[in-house]
C-alpha angles and dihedrals in degrees: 000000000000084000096051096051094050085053096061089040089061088050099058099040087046092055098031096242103135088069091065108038088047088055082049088049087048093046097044093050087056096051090047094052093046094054090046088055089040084055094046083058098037078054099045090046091045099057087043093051085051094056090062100045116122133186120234132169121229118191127228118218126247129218114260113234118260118246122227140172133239107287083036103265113158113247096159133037151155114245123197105259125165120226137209113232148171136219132168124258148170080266099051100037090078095041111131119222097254082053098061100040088056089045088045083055102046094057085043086061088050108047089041091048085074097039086257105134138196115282102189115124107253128166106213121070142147127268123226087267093059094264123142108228135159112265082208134056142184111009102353088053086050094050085053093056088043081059104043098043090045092240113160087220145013098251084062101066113099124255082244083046094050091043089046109136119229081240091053102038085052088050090054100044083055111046106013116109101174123131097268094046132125084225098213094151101182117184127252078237101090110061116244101269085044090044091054096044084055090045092055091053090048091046085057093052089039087056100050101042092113097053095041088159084071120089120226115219111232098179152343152243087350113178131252086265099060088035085061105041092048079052097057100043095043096128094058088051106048111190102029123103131162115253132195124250153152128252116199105236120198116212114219079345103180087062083064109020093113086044101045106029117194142268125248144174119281099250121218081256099050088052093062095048081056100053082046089061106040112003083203097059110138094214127123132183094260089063127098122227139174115283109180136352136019086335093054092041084047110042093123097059094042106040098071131205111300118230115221138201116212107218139200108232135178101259080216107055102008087235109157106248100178145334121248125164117022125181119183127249129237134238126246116252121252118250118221125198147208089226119112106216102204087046085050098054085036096062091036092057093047091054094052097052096048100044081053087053096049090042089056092041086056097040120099141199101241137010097300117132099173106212099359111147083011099060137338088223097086106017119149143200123246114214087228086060081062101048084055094048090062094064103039090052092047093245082137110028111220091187078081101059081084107044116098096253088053112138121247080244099056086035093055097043088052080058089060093044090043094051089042097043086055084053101046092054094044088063094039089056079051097052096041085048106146084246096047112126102166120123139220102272092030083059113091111274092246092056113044093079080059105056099035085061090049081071088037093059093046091048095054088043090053091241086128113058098225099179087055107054112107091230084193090068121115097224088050092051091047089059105041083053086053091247101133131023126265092249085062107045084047092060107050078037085068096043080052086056086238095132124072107240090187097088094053087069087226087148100187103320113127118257123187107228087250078061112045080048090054088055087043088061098046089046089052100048091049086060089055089066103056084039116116094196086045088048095047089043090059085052097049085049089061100045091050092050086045090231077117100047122195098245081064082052094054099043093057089058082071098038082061101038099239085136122043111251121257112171094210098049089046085051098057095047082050100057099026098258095124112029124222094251084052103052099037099059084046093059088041086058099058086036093233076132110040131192093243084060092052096039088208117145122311105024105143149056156171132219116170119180121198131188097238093211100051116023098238117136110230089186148009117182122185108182124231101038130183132226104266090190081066082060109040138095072349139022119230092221095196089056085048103056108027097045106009104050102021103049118099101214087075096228091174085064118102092218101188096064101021109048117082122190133152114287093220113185098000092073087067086094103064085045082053091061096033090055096049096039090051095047094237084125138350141214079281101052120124126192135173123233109232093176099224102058095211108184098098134029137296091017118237114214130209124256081249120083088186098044138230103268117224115326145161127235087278095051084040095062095036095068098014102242105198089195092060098054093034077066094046091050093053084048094059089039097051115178139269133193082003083300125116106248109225090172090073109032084053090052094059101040089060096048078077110040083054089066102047089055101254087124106077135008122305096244109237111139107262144090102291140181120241107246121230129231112207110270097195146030109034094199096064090024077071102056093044094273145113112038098346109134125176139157117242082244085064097044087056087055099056088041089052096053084050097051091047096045099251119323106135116211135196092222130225155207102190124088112167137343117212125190108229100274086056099258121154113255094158134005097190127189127182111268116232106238096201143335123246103230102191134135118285088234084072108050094050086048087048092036089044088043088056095047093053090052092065099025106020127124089244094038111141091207102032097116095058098062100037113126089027101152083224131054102240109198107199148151132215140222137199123180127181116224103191128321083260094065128046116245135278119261124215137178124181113184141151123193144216088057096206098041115014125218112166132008117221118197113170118191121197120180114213084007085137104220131024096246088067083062090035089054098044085049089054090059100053087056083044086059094033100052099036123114115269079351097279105196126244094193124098101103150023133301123229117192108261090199126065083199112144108170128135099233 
């Protein structure tokens, strides 16, 4: 064995190997040692990391039910999105502020790139006009500047903290470097869009530094593209990864906006609504909730039950260090309505056609209204009224006469509206001079809406203290009675410490009260600049003075591209061939232009349709109607503020449950009842129509100037005679002490509204205004007047009631609502609220009233309905709104008459007489009643009757 061991010695001295496998021992003994010290501080960081370990909780969303109507068509659904999101790492722990504003910029370029856009909740944002503002105030706008400025409470922000400007509280985000900054610091270098858009992602990080663990939402539904390129370039944007999600998709959404509503982000404020409500909600602000709506009324059936994945963080930084514990979440459950959708698009699409026909019918070819000021029975529509319409509903946006890719066309008219706005300034300074003592009416005709909106302007700007104007003073009451000018009431307002002199920056300088008024104006004035109703009145200025003509109008349609551009037909405007009138009722008539969009009179309207047997509302139409899918997961704020909230023809209003006006004429019915139940008349009663009903006064008049002859309760309802129920309302009022008593007339009229439902809301499960009963004059309260307001949802209830013979619902629009695996969690039906209990005698005079309305021999509306498959019974309404307006048009029906199925009322406000409502309801039980529902729908309406008669 010795000998074999010298042998290999010899070997390996003989070929010079032991150098080389003692430097391999050496080198493997140091390896060996170093792995073993490495060990010993992997251990030792490990058990301190340990030692700062903590548990959270971090939720997991759960997918939001889907909505669908009553034969199971989908109405509302998730879609797959992707979303841009950010979550604290090791890589992003050490990053220096110039580092992530120039990361922040960097994934800016890249979701923009692709018209994707930021969706992180920030507070300060630019006007139309380029100037920073808070998109919060009062309390809200004070809970911001808590936040930002690290203050435990409110009452802790400085006076300078609290009076902070959207432009110098940007200012300091951005620059400041103090010890209680935020420290954004973000460079000169970004140019001052791009720097708030940095700033907004910042303000998101800055408000969740103290729950790292939790991920911030940058952006989106951002498309494949964007996915891919933040993807590609991940390295250059630590911290930011692509997460799955869902986006609530509204399908022809603006047949079921109203319905439907939309879903939002839950906003720092909400938030803390909701906390208000239940400390325990489980909501963040990176949820989505119900904003409006069904999905708002019904949160609690679509959100579903959230999953949730316990993890092990570092208690030091809130990095994630593991996950240890996950449950699932549910899914919400499915919502299933009463709606027909294809009754629903039907009747939308009815009510827009023939409130286009009664809108061109209305529409000439001048400056002619008719009787507007004198009567609301012949007004008319100057086309120059139209011309103005398209630029204060945004049709054409002037805001575009100033971008770079402006048109000769929308440059040159700016030109007109800069020079004109000059002049008019230069008048109003004239007309606010210290020593000015004209008033308003003294003031030229062109410039006293001018001026009035100068106070307008300081008042919304809070310039004027309103609440703290004595409304009792002398000085106040002169010139609220147009007694003294407004230079003068100012002055002696800012001597009554009623204006804010804040705003004027006079410190502590002394200002004799000439000369604080003189800094008022220019303030003012300055205001009037920025202003956007300044701006469009301007405008307005210039179209009714034609320096702005309505070929210019047309043509801008073009420019725009809200029509779609014909060069022919371009050609022929251009060269008037083809004249504005002409052009624009064209484009009304094929509704490329709509009446939702002009906001003219009229420009709205409401149709619900209810299953008289059951209570369950088939369709609820509120015209004109919005895109939901603008609004929700993210509003399109352009959308928001240029159409939504600046069109006068309200199209965020569900019209249907939130706009009250007077019943007229449909409200004869309940007097009907009232009138037989209380004995004052009965099915035998004749009385003769004298026209002036003269025993009280002033004397009301009926619609009829010729009067209605002598006629019972049914013939009194069949042409609406306003002297036969006067009478019945002085009946039920009786007199006392040689007075009418409208306490008590009142008083028994309302025993019967109350139990046709007309007393309290209709039921149905959304957001609705409280009706009003008539608080005064028995006598006109009888015939739908005086202070009588309903919705068009509480008149089909009462119609409704009517049709079935007195069962009263609280309607619905919820039929069933199923978990995700279809199981039944309610089968809802709508509750009867009470039952009428009143002699058969009147039901058949109120039912055969009805029936005359629509079929009778002296039936106004008659012809229109001849050769109907079904018998409608109805009554109309018509209700006047001011001299200025046309009137309000109403129809309550129910079909068929023998054996009622449905109820149709149909409510349009400014419709100008009854039988425009009568005719749009006739249509729906054309569609309703047809074989396999052929539509009726495809173009415009014109009124088949010239009737203009108050009934």
């Amino acid at each position: 064995m010795l000998d074999t061991i010298k042998r290999y010695l010899k070997v390996f001295f003989s070929v010079r190997l032991l150098p080389v496998l003692v430097v391999y021992i050496l080198l493997f003994a140091l390896l060996i040692n170093r792995m073993f010290q490495l060990q010993i501080v992997k251990g030792d960081e490990y058990e301190k990391e340990s030692q700062q370990q903590a548990t959270k909780t971090r939720e997991i969303k759960a997918t939001r039910g889907n909505i669908y109507d009553c034969n199971g068509k989908l109405l509302a659904y998730n879609a797959l999105s992707h979303n841009v999101i950010f979550e604290e790492n090791d890589k992003t722990k050490g990053l220096s502020s110039k580092d992530k504003n120039a990361m922040i910029y960097r994934l800016i370029q890249l979701i923009e790139k692709n018209d994707g856009t930021l969706s992180v909740e920030f507070y300060i944002h630019k006007n139309k006009k380029g100037n920073l503002e808070y998109t919060l105030s009062g309390n809200a706008l004070l809970r911001f500047k808590k936040e930002i400025f690290s203050a435990k409470r409110v009452e802790e922000l400085t006076q300078e903290q609290r009076d902070m400007s959207a432009r110098e509280l940007f200012e300091y985000l951005r620059y400041d470097e103090g010890s209680n900054s935020p420290k954004f610091l973000i460079d000169k270098k970004y140019d001052e869009d791009t720097a708030l858009k940095i700033m907004a992602v910042r303000y998101a990080m800055f408000m969740n530094r103290y729950k790292m663990y939790e991920t911030i939402t940058l952006a989106n539904d951002v498309d494949d593209v964007t996915v891919a390129a933040i993807k590609e370039n991940s390295a250059d944007l630590p911290g930011v990864n692509i997460s799955d999600d869902t986006t609530r998709v509204y399908k022809d959404s603006k047949y079921f906006a109203h319905i439907l509503g939309y879903t939002g982000a839950v906003t720092t404020e909400r938030l803390e609504e909701l906390k208000q409500k239940d400390p325990n909600t489980d909501y963040t602000t990176s949820d989505q909730i119900g904003i409006s709506g069904l999905e708002s009324s019904c949160e609690n059936y679509l959100k579903g039950k959230k999953g949730s994945e316990t993890l092990s963080i570092n208690s030091g930084t809130s990095r994630v260090l593991d996950v240890t514990k996950k449950s699932d979440p549910v899914a919400g459950n499915n919502l299933y309505l009463t709606i027909d959708a294809k009754l629903q698009k039907e009747c939308y699409n009815l009510l827009e056609e023939h409130i286009a026909g009664i809108l061109l019918s209305k529409i000439s070819n001048g400056s002619d209204a008719g009787s507007r000021g004198r009567s609301a029975s012949e007004i008319r529509i100057p086309i120059y009224d139209v011309y103005n319409a398209l630029i204060q509903n945004n049709v054409i946006d002037v805001t575009r006469f100033t971008e770079k890719d402006a048109s000769d066309l929308e440059k040159a008219i700016y030109k007109k509206y800069k020079t004109k706005s000059k002049r008019i300034m230069s008048r109003l300074k004239t007309y606010l001079a210290a020593d000015s003592k004209k008033t308003y009416k003294q003031l030229p005709e062109d410039m006293q809406d001018f001026v009035s909106y100068f106070y307008t302007a300081l008042k919304n700007e809070g310039t004027v203290l309103t609440d703290d104007i004595d409304t009792s003073d002398d000085t106040y009451k002169k010139y609220q009675n147009g007694k003294i000018s407004l230079s003068q009431y100012l002055q002696y307002a800012i001597s009554a410490n009623w204006i804010d002199l804040s705003v004027l920056k006079i410190g502590d300088s002394y200002y004799s009260t000439e000369e604080i008024y003189k800094k008022l104006v220019d303030y003012g004035l300055k205001l009037l600049e920025d202003d956007t109703t300044y701006s469009k009145m301007v405008y307005s200025y210039l179209i009714y003075h034609y320096e702005i003509s309505g070929q210019d109008c047309c043509l801008l349609l073009f420019d725009q591209g809200d029509i779609k551009y014909n060069a022919q037909e371009y050609s022929k405007v251009k060269h008037g061939i083809t004249s504005p009138y002409s052009f624009l009722t064209g484009k009304i008539r094929k509704l490329e232009i709509t009446p939702g969009q002009l906001g003219l009179d009229p420009c709205s309207g409401s149709i619900v349709v209810t299953d008289t047997k059951t209570g369950d509302v088939k369709a609820m139409v509120s015209y004109p109607s919005y895109d939901n899918n603008k609004m929700a997961n993210q509003v399109d704020s352009d959308y928001f503020y240029s159409y939504l909230t600046q069109n006068t023809s309200s199209p965020l209003m569900n019209r249907p449950t939130q706009q009250k006006i007077a019943p007229g004429s449909t409200f004869k019915v309940v007097s009907s009842v009232a009138g037989l139940e209380e004995g004052v008349i009965s099915t035998g009663t004749m009385i003769h129509d004298n026209v002036t009903f003269d025993k009280i006064t002033p004397s009301p008049k009926c619609w009829s100037t010729a009067g209605h002859g002598s006629i019972n309760v049914s013939g009194a309802l069949e042409v609406s005679c306003n002297y036969f129920f006067y009478t019945v309302g002085y009946k039920l009022s009786g007199l006392t002490h040689g007075q009418v008593n409208n306490a008590r007339g009142l008083s028994r009229l309302k025993k019967y509204a109350d139990m046709f439902g007309l007393t309290d809301k209709s039921g149905v499960e959304l957001p609705e205004s409280e009706p009003n009963f008539s608080k005064t004059d028995a006598v006109r309260s009888a015939i739908g007047q005086a202070t009588h307001s309903y919705a068009p949802i509480q008149l089909s209830r009462y119609v409704t009631t009517v049709a079935n013979s007195g069962t009263c619902y609280d309607l619905t629009l919820i039929n069933q609502v199923k978990d995700v695996n279809g199981n039944v969690i309610l089968d809802n039906h709508a509750k009867v609220r009470n039952k009428v209990n009143i002699a058969n005698s009147t039901w058949k005079a109120v039912h055969n009233g009805m029936y005359r309305v629509v079929n009778g021999s002296r039936s106004s509306i008659g012809s229109m309905f001849s050769g109907m498959k079904v018998k409608i019974a109805g009554k109309t309404g018509t209700a006047q709104q001011s001299k200025l307006h046309a009137n309000h048009a109403y129809f309550v029906s129910y079909a068929p008459y023998k054996n009622p199925e449905i109820s149709v009322t149909c409510v349009i406000p400014n419709g100008f007489t009854s039988s425009n409502a009568a005719q749009t309801a006739r249509d729906v039980y054309k569609y309703y009643f047809s074989k396999n529902k052929k539509k009726v729908s495809g173009k415009i309406k014109m009124p088949e009757s010239n009737t203009t008669h108050t009934d």
